[in-house]
C-alpha positions in Angstrom: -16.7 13.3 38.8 -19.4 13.9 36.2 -17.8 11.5 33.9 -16.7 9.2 36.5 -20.7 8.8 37.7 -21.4 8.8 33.8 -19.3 5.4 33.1 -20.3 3.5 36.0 -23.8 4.3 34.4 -23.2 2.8 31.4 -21.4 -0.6 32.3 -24.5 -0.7 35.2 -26.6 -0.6 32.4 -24.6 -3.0 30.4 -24.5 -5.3 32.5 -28.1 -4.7 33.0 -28.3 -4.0 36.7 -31.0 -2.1 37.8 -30.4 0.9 39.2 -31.6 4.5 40.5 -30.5 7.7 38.9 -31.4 11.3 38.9 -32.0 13.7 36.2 -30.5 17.1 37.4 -32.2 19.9 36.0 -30.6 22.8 33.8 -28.6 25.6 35.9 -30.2 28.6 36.0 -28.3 31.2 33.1 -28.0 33.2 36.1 -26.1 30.7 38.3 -24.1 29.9 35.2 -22.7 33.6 34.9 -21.9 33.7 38.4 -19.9 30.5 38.4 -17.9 31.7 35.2 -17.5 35.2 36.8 -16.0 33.3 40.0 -14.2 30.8 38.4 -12.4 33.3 36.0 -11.8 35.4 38.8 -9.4 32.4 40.4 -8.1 31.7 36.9 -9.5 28.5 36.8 -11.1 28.1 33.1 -8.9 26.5 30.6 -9.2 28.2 27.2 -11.3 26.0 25.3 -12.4 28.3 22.1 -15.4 30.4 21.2 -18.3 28.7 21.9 -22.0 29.4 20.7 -23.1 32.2 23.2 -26.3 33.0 24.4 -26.7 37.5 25.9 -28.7 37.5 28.4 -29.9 40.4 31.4 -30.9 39.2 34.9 -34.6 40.3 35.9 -33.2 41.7 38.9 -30.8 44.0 37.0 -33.4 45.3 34.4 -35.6 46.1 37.8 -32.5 47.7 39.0 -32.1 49.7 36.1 -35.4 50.8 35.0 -36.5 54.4 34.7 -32.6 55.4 35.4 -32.0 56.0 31.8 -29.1 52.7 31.6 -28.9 49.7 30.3 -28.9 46.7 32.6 -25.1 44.8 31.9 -25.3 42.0 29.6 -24.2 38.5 30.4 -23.2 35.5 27.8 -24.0 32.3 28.5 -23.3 29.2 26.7 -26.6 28.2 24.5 -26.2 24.6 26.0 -27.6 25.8 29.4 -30.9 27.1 27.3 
């Protein structure tokens, strides 16, 4: 759909029709972790190779953890989502 939206974009804008558009912000790291957890879950991510990876800890998971003597788990997220 993304790249659907994404070409009608750019032959709007070749054409040089005016148009509205919206500028999504970046997912939160957080969202993106659950997504990927999900979505592996349901074998639904395609093997695309290593990508650059970001570790990251949730705020709620440090707060979980704090004063029990363990490390809050560690999530990777793709640096593109910085």
């Amino acid at each position: 759909m993304l790249a659907a939206n994404e070409c009608v974009a750019t032959w709007l804008e070749d054409l040089g029709v005016p148009s509205l558009y919206r500028i999504h912000e970046k997912p939160e790291p957080r969202r993106v972790v659950q997504f990927e957890e999900l979505a592996a879950g349901l074998r639904l991510l395609a093997r695309l190779g290593a990508l650059p990876v970001k570790r990251i800890q949730t705020r709620g998971e440090r707060r979980d953890m704090h004063g029990r003597g363990r490390n809050p788990r560690m999530h990777e997220v793709p640096k593109i989502f910085r």
